[in-house]
ROGUSE-200547 format. One record per residue (C-alpha): residue number from 1; residue in three letters; x, y, z. Coordinates in nm, 4 decimals, decimal comma. Layout:
N
R     k     r         px         py         pz
R   NUM   ALA          X          Y          Z
...
This chain:
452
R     k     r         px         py         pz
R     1   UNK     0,8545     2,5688   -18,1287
R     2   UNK     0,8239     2,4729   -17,7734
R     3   UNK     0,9470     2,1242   -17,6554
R     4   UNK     0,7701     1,8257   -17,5604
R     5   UNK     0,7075     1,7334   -17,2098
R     6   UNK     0,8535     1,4527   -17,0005
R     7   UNK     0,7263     1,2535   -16,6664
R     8   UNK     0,7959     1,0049   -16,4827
R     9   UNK     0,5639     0,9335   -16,1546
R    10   UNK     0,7300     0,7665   -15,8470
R    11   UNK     0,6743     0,6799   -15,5141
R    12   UNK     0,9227     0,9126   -15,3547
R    13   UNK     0,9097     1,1997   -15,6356
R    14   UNK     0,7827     1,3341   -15,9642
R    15   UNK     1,0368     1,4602   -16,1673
R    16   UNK     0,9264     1,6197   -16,5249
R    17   UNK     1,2273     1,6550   -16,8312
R    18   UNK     1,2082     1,9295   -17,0988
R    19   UNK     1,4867     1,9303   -17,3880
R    20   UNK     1,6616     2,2519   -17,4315
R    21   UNK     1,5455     2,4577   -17,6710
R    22   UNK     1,8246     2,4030   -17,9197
R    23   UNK     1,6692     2,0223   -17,8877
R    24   UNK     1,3694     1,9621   -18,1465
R    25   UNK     1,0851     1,8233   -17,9819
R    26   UNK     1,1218     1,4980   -18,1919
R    27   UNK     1,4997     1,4408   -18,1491
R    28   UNK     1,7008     1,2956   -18,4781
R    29   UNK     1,7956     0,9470   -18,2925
R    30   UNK     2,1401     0,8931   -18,5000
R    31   UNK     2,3172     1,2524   -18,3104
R    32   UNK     2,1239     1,2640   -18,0309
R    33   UNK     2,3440     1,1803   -17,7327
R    34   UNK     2,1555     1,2311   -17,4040
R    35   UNK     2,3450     1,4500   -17,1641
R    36   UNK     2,2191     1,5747   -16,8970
R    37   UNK     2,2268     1,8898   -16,9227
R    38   UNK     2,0031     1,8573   -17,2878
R    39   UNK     1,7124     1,8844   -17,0162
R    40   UNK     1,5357     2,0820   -16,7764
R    41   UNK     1,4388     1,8454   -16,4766
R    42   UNK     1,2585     1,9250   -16,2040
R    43   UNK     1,1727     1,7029   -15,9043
R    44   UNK     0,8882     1,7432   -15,6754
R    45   UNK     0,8578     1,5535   -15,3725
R    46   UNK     0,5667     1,3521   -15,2819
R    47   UNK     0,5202     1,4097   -14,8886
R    48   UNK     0,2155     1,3239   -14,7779
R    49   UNK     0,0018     1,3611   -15,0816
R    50   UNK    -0,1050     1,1709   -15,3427
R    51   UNK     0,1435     1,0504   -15,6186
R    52   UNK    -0,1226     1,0940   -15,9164
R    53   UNK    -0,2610     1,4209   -15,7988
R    54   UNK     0,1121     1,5546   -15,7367
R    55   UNK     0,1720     1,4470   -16,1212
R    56   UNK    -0,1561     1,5841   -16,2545
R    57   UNK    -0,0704     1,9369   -16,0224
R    58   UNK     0,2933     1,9440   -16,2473
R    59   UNK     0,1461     1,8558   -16,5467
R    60   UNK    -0,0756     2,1543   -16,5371
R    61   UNK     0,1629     2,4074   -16,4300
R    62   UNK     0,3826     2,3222   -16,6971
R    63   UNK     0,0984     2,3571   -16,9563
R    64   UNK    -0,0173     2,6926   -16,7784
R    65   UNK     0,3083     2,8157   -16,7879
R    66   UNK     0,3922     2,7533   -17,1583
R    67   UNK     0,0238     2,6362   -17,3507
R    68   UNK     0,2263     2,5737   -17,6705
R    69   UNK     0,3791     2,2221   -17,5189
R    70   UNK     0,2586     1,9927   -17,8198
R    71   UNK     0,2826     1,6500   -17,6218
R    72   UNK     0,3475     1,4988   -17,3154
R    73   UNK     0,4468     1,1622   -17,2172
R    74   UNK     0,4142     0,9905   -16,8637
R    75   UNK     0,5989     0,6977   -16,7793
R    76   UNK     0,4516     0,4288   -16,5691
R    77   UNK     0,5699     0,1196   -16,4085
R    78   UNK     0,2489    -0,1201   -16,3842
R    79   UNK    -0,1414    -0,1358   -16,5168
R    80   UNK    -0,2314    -0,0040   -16,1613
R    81   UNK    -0,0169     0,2567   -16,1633
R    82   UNK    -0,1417     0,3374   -16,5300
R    83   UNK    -0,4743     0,2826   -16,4039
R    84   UNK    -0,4687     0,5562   -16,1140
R    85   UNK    -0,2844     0,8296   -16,3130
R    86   UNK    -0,5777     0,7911   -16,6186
R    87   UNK    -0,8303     0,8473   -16,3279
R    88   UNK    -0,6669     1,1345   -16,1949
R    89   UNK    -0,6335     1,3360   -16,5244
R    90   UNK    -0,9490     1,2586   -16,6017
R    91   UNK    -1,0936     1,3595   -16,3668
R    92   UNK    -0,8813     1,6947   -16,4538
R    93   UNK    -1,0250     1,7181   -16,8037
R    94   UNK    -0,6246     1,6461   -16,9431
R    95   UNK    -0,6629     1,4259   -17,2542
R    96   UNK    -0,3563     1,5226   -17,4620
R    97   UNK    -0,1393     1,2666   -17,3296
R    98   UNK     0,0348     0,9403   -17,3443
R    99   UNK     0,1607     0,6530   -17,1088
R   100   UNK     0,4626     0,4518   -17,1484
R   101   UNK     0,5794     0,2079   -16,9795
R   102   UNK     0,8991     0,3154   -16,7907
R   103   UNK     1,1121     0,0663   -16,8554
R   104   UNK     1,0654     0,1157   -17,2334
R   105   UNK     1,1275     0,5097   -17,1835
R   106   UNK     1,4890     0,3739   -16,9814
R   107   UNK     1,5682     0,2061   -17,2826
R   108   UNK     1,5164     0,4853   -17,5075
R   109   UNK     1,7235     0,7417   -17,3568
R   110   UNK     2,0161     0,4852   -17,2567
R   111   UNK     2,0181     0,3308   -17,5989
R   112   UNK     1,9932     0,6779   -17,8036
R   113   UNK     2,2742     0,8339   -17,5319
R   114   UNK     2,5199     0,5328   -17,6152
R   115   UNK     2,4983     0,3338   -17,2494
R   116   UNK     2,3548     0,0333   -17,4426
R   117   UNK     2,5025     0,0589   -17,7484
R   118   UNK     2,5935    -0,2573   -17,8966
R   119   UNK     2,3728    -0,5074   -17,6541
R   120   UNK     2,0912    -0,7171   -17,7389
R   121   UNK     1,9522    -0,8387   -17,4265
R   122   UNK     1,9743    -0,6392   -17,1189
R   123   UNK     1,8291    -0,5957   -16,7799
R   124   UNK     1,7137    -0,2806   -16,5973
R   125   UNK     1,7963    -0,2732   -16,2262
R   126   UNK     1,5416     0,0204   -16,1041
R   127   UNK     1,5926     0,0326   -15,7456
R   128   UNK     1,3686     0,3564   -15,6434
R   129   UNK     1,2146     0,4881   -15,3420
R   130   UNK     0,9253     0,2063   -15,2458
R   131   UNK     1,0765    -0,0995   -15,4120
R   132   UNK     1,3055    -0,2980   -15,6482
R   133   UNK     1,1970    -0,3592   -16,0086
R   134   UNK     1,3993    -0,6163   -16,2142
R   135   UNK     1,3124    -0,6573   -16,6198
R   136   UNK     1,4623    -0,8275   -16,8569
R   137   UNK     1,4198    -0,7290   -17,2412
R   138   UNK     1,4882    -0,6988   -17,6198
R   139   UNK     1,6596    -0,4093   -17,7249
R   140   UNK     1,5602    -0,4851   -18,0842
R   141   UNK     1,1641    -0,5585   -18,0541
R   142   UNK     1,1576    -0,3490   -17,7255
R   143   UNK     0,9990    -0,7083   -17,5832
R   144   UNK     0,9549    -0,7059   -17,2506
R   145   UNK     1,0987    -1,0965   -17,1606
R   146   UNK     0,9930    -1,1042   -16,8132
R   147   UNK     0,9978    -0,8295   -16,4998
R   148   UNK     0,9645    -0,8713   -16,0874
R   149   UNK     0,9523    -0,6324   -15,8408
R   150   UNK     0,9755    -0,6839   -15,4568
R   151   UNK     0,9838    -0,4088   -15,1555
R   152   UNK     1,1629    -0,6388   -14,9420
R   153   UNK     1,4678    -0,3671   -15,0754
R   154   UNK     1,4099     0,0047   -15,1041
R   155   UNK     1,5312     0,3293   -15,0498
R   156   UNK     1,3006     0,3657   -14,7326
R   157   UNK     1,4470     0,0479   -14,6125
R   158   UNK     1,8154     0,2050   -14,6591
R   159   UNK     1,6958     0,4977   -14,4634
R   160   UNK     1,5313     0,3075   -14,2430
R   161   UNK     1,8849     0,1440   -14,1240
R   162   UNK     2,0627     0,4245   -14,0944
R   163   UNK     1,8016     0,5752   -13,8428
R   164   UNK     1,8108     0,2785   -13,6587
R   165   UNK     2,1704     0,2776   -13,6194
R   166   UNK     2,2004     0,6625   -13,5324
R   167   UNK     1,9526     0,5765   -13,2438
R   168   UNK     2,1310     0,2828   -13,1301
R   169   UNK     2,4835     0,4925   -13,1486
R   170   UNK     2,3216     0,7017   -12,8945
R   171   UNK     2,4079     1,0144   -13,0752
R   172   UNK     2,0608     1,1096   -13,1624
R   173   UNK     1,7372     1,0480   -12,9665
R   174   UNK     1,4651     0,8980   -13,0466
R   175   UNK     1,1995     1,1235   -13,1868
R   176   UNK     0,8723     1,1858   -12,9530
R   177   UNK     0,6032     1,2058   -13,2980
R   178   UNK     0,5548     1,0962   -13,6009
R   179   UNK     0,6683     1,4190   -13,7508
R   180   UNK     0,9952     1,4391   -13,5479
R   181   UNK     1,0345     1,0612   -13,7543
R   182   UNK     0,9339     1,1908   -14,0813
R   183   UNK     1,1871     1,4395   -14,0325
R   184   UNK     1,5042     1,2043   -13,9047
R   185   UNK     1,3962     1,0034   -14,2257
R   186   UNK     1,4412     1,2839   -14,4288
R   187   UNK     1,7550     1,3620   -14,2880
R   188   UNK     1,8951     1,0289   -14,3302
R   189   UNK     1,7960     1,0001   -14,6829
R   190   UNK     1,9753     1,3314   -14,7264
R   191   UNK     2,2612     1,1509   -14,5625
R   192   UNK     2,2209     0,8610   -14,7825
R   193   UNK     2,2365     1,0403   -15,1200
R   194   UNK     2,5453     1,2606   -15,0142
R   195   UNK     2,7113     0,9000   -14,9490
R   196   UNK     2,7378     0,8395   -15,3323
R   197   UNK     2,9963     1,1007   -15,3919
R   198   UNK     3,1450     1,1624   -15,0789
R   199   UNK     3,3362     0,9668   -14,8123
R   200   UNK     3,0948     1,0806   -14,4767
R   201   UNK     2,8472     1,2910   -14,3815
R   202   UNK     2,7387     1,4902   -14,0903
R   203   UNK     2,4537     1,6346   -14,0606
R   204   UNK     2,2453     1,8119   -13,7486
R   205   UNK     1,9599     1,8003   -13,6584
R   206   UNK     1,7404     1,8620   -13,3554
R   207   UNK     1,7788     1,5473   -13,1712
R   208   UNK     2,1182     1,5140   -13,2448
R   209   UNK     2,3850     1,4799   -13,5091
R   210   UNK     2,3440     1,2401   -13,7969
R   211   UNK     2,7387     1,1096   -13,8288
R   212   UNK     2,8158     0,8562   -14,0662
R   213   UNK     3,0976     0,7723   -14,2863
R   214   UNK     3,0973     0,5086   -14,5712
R   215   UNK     3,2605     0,2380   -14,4810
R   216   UNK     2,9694     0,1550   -14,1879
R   217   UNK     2,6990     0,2511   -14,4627
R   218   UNK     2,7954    -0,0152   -14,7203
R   219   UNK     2,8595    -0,2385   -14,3860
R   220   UNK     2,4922    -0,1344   -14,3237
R   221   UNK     2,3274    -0,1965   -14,6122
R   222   UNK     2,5766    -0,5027   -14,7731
R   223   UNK     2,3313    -0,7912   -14,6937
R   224   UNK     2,0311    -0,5992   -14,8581
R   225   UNK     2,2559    -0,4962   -15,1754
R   226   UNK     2,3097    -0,9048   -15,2390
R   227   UNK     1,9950    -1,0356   -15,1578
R   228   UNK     1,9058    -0,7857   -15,4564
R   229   UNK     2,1616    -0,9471   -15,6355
R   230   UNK     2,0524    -1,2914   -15,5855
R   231   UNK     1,7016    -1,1875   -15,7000
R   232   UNK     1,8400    -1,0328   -15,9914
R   233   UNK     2,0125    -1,3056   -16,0661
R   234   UNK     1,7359    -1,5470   -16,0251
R   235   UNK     1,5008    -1,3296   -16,2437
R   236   UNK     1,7660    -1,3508   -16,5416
R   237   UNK     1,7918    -1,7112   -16,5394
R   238   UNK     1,4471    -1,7706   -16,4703
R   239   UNK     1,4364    -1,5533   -16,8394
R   240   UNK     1,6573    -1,7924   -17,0495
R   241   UNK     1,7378    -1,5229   -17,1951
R   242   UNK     2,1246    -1,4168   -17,3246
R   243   UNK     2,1679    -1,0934   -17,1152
R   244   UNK     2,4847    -0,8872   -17,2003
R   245   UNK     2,4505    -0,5927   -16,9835
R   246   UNK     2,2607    -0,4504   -16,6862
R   247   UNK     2,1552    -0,1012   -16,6456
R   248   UNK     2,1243     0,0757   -16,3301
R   249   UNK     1,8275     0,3296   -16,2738
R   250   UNK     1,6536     0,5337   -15,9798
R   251   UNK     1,7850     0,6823   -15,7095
R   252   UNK     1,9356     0,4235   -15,5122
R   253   UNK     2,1544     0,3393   -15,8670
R   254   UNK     2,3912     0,6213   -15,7504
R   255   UNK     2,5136     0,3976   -15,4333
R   256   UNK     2,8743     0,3083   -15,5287
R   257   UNK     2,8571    -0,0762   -15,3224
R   258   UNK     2,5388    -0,1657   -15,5395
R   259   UNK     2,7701    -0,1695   -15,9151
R   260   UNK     3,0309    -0,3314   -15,7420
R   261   UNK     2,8010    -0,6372   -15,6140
R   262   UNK     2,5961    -0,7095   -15,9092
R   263   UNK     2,9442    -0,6843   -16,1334
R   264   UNK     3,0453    -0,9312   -15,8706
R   265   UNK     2,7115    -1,1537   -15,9165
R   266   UNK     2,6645    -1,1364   -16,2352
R   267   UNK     2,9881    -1,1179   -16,4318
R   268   UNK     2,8346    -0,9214   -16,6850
R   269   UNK     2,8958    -0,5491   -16,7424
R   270   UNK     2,6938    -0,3112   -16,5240
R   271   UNK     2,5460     0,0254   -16,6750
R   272   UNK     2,5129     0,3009   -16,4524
R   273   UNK     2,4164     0,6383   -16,6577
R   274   UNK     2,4215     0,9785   -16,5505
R   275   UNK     2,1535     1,1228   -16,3171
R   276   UNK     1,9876     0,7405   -16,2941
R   277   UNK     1,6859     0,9145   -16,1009
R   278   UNK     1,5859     1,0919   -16,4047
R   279   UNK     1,6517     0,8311   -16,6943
R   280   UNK     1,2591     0,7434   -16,6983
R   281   UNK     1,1563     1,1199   -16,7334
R   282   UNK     1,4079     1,2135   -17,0021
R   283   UNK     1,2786     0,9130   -17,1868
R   284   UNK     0,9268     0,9659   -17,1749
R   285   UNK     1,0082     1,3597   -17,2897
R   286   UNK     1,2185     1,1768   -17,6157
R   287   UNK     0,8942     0,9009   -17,6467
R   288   UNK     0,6460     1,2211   -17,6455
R   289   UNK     0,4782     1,2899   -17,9550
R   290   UNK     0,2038     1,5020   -18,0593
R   291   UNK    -0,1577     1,3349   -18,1611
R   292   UNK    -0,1254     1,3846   -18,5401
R   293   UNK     0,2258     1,2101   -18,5159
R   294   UNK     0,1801     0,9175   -18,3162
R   295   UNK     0,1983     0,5900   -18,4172
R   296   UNK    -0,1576     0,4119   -18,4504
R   297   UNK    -0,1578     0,1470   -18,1371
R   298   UNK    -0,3507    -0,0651   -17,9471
R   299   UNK    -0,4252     0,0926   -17,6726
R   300   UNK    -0,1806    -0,0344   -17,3230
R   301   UNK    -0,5226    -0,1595   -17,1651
R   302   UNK    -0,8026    -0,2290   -17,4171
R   303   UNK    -1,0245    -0,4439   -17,1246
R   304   UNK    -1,0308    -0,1466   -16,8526
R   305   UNK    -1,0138     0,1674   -17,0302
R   306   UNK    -1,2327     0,2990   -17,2905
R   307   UNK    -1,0992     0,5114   -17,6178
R   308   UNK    -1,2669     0,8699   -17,5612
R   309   UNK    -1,0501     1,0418   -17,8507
R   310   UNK    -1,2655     0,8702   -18,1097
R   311   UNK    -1,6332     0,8764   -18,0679
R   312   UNK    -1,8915     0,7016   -18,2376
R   313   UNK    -1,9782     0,8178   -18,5675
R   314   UNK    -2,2896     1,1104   -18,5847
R   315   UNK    -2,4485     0,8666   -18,8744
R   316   UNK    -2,4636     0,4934   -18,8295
R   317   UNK    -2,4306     0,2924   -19,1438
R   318   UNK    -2,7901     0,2424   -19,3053
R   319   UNK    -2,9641    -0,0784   -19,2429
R   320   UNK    -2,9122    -0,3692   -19,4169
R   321   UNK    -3,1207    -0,4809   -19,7252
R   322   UNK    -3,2249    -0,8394   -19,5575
R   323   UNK    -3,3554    -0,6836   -19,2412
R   324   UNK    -3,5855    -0,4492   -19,4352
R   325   UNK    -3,8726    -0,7042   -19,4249
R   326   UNK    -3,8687    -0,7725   -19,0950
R   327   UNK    -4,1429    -0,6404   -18,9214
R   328   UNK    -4,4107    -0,7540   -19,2020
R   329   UNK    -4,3380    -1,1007   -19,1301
R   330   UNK    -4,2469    -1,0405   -18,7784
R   331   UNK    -4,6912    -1,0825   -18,6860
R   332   UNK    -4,7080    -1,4018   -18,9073
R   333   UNK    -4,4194    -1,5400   -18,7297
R   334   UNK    -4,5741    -1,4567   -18,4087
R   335   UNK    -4,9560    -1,6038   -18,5184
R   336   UNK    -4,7234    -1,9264   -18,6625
R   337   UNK    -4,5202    -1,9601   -18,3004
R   338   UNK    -4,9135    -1,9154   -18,1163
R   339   UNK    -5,0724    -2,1933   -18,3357
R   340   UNK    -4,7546    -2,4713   -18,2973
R   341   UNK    -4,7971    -2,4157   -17,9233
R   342   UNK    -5,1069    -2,4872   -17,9380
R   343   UNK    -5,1128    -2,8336   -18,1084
R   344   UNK    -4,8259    -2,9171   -17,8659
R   345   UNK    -5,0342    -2,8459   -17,5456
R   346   UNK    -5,2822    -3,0206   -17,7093
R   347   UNK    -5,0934    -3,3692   -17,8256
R   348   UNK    -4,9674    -3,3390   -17,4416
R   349   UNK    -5,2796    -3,3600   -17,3397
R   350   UNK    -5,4026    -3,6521   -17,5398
R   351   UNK    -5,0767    -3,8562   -17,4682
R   352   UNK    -5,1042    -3,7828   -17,0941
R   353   UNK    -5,5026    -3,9317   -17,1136
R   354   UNK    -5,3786    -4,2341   -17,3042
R   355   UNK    -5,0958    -4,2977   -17,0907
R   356   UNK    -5,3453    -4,2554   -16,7651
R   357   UNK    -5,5966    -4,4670   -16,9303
R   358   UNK    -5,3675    -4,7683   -17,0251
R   359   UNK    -5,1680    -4,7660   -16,7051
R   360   UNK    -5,4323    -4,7657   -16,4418
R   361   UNK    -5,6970    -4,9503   -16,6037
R   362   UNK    -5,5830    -5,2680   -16,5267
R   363   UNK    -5,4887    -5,1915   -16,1682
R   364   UNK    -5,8339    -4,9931   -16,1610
R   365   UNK    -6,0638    -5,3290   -16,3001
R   366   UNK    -5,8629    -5,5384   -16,0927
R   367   UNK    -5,8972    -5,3562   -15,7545
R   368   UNK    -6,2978    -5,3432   -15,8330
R   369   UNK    -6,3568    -5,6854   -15,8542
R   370   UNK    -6,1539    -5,7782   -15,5892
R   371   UNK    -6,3250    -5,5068   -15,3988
R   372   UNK    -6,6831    -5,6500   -15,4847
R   373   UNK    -6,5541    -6,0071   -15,4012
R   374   UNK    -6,4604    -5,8799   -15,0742
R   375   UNK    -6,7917    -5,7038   -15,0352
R   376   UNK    -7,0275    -5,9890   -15,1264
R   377   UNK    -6,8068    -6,2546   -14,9206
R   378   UNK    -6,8703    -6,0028   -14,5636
R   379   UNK    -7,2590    -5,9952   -14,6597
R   380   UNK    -7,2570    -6,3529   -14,7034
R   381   UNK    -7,1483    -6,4061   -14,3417
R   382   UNK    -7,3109    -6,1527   -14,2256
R   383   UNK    -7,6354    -6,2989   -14,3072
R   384   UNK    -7,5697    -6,6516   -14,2185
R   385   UNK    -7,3245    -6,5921   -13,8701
R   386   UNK    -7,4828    -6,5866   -13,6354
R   387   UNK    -7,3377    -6,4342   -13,2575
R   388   UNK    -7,0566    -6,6083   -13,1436
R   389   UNK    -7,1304    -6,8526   -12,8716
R   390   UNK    -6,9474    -6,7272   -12,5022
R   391   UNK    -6,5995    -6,8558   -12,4258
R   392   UNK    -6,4617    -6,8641   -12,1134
R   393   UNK    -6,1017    -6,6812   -12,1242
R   394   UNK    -5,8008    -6,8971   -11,9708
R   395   UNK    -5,5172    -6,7269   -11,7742
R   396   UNK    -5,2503    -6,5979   -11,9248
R   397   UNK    -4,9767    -6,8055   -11,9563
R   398   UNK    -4,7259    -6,5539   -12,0776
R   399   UNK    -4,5105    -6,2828   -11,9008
R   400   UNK    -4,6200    -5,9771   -11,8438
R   401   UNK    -4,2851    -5,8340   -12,0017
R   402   UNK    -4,3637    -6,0187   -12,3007
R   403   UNK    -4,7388    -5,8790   -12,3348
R   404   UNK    -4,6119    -5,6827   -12,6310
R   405   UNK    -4,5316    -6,0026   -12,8008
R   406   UNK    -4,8537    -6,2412   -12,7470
R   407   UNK    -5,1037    -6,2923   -13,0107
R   408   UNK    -5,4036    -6,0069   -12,9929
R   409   UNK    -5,7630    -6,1299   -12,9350
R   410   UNK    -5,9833    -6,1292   -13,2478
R   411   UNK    -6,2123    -5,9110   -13,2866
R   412   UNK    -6,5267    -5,9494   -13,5068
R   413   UNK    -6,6462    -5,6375   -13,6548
R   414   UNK    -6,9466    -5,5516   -13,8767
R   415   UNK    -6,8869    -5,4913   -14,2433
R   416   UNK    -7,1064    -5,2475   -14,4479
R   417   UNK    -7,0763    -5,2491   -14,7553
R   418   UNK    -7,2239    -4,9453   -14,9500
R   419   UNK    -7,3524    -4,9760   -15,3554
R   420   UNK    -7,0920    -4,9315   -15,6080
R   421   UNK    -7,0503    -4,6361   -15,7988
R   422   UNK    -7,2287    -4,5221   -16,1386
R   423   UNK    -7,0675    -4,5797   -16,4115
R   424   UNK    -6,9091    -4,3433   -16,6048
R   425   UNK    -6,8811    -4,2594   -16,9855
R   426   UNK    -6,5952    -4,2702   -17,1710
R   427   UNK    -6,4361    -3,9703   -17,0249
R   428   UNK    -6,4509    -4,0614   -16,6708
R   429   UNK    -6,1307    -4,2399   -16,5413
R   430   UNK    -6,1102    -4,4016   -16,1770
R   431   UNK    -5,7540    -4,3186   -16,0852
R   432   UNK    -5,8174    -4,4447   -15,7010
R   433   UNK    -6,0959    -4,6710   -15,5741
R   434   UNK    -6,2949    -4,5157   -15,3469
R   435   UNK    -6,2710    -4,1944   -15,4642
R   436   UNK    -6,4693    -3,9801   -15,6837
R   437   UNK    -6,3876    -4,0836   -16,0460
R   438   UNK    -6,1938    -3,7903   -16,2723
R   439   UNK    -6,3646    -3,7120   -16,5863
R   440   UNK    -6,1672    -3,5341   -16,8734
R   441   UNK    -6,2845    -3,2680   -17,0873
R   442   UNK    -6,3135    -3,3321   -17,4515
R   443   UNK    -6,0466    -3,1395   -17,6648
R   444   UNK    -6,1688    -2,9364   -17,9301
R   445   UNK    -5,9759    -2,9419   -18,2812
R   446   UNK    -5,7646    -2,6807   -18,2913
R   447   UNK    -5,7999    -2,6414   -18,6652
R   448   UNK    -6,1618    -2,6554   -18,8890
R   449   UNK    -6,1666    -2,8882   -19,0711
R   450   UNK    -6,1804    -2,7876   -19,4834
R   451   UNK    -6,4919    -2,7096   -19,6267
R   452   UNK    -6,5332    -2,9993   -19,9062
C-alpha cells in the first residue's frame, strides 16, 4: 500500500513528508517514534511565485507520480492562509484533501516521537521564514489557549543583517539590481543556516566574499532573539496558562543562541526536535487519512467555505400534509385580504369627513358672519358718507431720517362687497372662506345589504 502524503506550506518553502514504506500509512501511535529518516522530505523553494500554486504544483506531481497515495494532509497556519490554498486547488479540480492547522500537526509528531512526552501545557515557538508565531496549548484536548504572531522577527530579517553588515565591512559591494540583492540574500541565508552547526562560514560570491564567524552572528542578531523572548514571554502569561515546556520549530529553531535565550527567559525546558523545518510536514503526513476513515468534523470554516463532498439529495423529502391545502384557500384568503381593505379605506374616509366637518365648522360659521358683518357695516357707510371735506396738510414736523417712523396718511378706499355664496347640501364643506366650497362624494356600502 502506498503511504499517505504530507505538506506543510510556508512562506520561504514547501516541503512535502512521505513515511517509508516499512511505515503504514496510519502509524500505530504507542511504537511510533518519529525519526527522521521514517520520511521522505522534499523542500521546494518559493522564489518568486506563488506559495499556493507552488503547493498545488507538488501536490500534483506527487499524485502523478504514484496515483495510489490514499490521503493527503496540508498544514496551515491561519484562516487566510487556509482560505488561499482551498482556492488554489480548486481551482485545480483536487478535492481529496484535508487542512490542519500546523500547530496541531507540530504537536502530533513531537508528542508521538517522545519530545513532549510527559507535558501538559506547552508552547510552540515557530520562528520561520516571514514571521514569528507563538501558541500556547493543551496537549490533552489539543486546545488551542491562545496564539500571536508578529514579523517584526524573521528569517528575512536575520538575513537581512548579515547583508547589511557584509556591506558595511566593505568586503562585498553593494549589488547594482534587484537580482544581484536577491542573490546576496540567498547567499546570506545559506550563510545563516551553515551557522547552526558550524563555527564560520565563508562563502563567495560575485561581489565579494561573504565572511562571517559566530560569535559576530549571535552579536548580530542577540537583540532580535530577546525581543522574541520577551514576546514569548508576554504571550504565556497573557495565557494563564501552566506551561511546562516550549518547543522549537521552523527553520530559524536550528540557531544555537535562540535555545539558550528563551531557557534563559523562561526557566522552563526548551524543546528543540530534529529537522525543526520539517516538524509541520511530517505531522500533517501522520494526521492524513483517507475519506472513508476520517473522523466526522465540523468543517475548520463553516461561514466561508461551502461542503462540495456532500451534495444535496436527488429527491427532496415529500411535502408536508398541512401545506397540501394551500392553494385552495390561498384565492379566498386573497378575496378576504381585498374586502378588509376595503372597509378600512372606507371607515378612513368617513372619519376623515367627520373630523373635517366638526373641526372647521365652527371656525367656518364664525368667519361668515363676521364676514357679512363686515360687509353690511362698509355698505352702510358707503351709502351715507359722503366725500370727505378738503384739509389743508400742515408741514411736517418730523425728521426726514425718521420718515420711516411717522404715522401714514389714511386712506379711504371703496369697499365692494359681492353676494354670498349658494348654499350647499349636506355634502358641501367650506374649508376656506372665499373659496369655492369642497363637496364630498357619497360612499357607497361596500356590502348589500341581506335580502329579508
Amino acid at each position: 500500500m502506498s503511504s499517505v502524503l504530507g505538506v506543510s506550506v510556508g512562506a520561504g518553502a514547501v516541503r512535502v513528508a512521505r513515511p517509508h514504506a516499512g511505515n503504514p500509512a496510519e502509524p500505530v501511535r504507542a511504537g511510533f517514534h518519529g525519526a527522521p529518516d521514517a520520511f521522505d522530505v522534499q523542500a521546494i523553494p518559493v522564489a518568486e511565485r506563488r506559495v499556493e500554486e507552488l503547493a498545488a504544483d507538488a501536490i500534483g506531481a506527487m499524485l502523478a507520480a504514484d496515483p495510489r497515495i490514499p490521503a493527503t494532509a496540508i498544514a496551515y497556519r491561519d484562516e487566510q492562509h487556509a482560505r488561499g490554498i482551498r482556492a488554489e486547488l480548486a481551482r485545480r479540480q483536487f478535492t481529496d484533501y484535508e487542512l490542519v492547522p500546523d500547530v496541531i500537526a507540530a504537536l502530533e509528531f513531537l508528542e508521538y516521537s517522545g519530545e513532549l512526552q510527559g507535558f501538559g501545557t506547552v508552547a510552540l515557538y515557530d520562528l520561520g521564514a516571514s514571521g514569528l508565531s507563538v501558541t500556547v496549548l493543551d496537549t490533552a484536548t489539543r486546545q488551542i489557549c491562545t496564539s500571536e504572531r508578529t514579523s517584526d522577527i524573521s528569517g528575512e530579517y536575520l538575513d537581512s543583517l548579515i547583508r547589511e553588515q557584509q556591506i558595511a565591512s566593505g568586503r562585498i559591494a553593494h549589488p547594482a539590481d534587484p537580482s544581484g540583492l536577491a542573490a546576496l540574500d540567498a547567499l546570506c541565508r545559506t550563510a545563516k543556516e551553515q551557522l547552526s552547526t558550524s563555527s564560520a562560514v565563508a562563502l563567495p560570491s560575485t561581489e565579494g566574499l561573504v565572511l562571517l564567524s559566530q560569535e559576530n552572528f549571535e552579536a548580530l542578531i542577540m537583540l532580535a532573539v530577546e525581543s522574541s523572548a520577551r514576546m514569548t514571554r508576554d504571550v504565556i502569561l497573557r495565557s494563564e496558562q501552566p506551561v511546562q515546556a516550549v518547543a522549537l520549530i521552523g527553520g530559524c529553531a536550528q540557531i544555537p543562541l535562540v535555545s539558550r535565550v528563551l531557557r534563559r527567559w523562561l526557566g522552563v525546558p526548551v524543546v528543540v526536535p530534529a529537522d525543526p523545518d520539517t516538524v509541520a510536514a511530517r505531522g500533517a503526513a501522520m494526521l492524513a487519512r483517507p475519506v472513508a476513515h476520517r473522523p466526522k468534523a465540523a468543517a475548520p470554516f463553516p461561514s466561508a467555505f461551502r461542503d462540495d463532498h456532500h451534495p444535496a439529495p436527488a429527491h427532496p423529502d415529500p411535502e408536508p400534509a398541512w401545506l397540501a391545502n394551500q392553494g385552495e384557500s390561498e384565492g379566498f384568503s386573497r378575496r378576504r385580504e381585498i374586502s378588509v381593505a376595503g372597509v378600512a379605506v372606507g371607515a378612513l374616509v368617513v372619519v376623515a369627513a367627520i373630523g373635517v366637518t366638526l373641526g372647521w365648522g365652527p371656525q367656518v360659521l364664525e368667519h361668515d358672519s363676521q364676514s357679512q358683518d363686515v360687509a353690511t357695516t362698509t355698505e352702510t357707510a358707503t351709502t351715507t358718507t359722503s366725500a370727505p371735506p378738503p384739509t389743508t396738510e400742515a408741514a411736517p414736523t418730523t425728521d426726514p431720517t425718521n420718515d420711516a417712523l411717522a404715522v401714514p396718511q389714511p386712506r379711504y378706499q371703496t369697499t365692494t362687497t359681492e353676494p354670498p355664496p349658494p348654499q350647499g347640501g349636506p355634502n358641501t364643506i367650506t374649508v376656506i372662506p372665499g373659496l369655492p366650497p369642497i363637496v364630498v362624494p357619497t360612499i357607497p356600502p361596500l356590502f348589500e345589504a341581506p335580502a329579508p
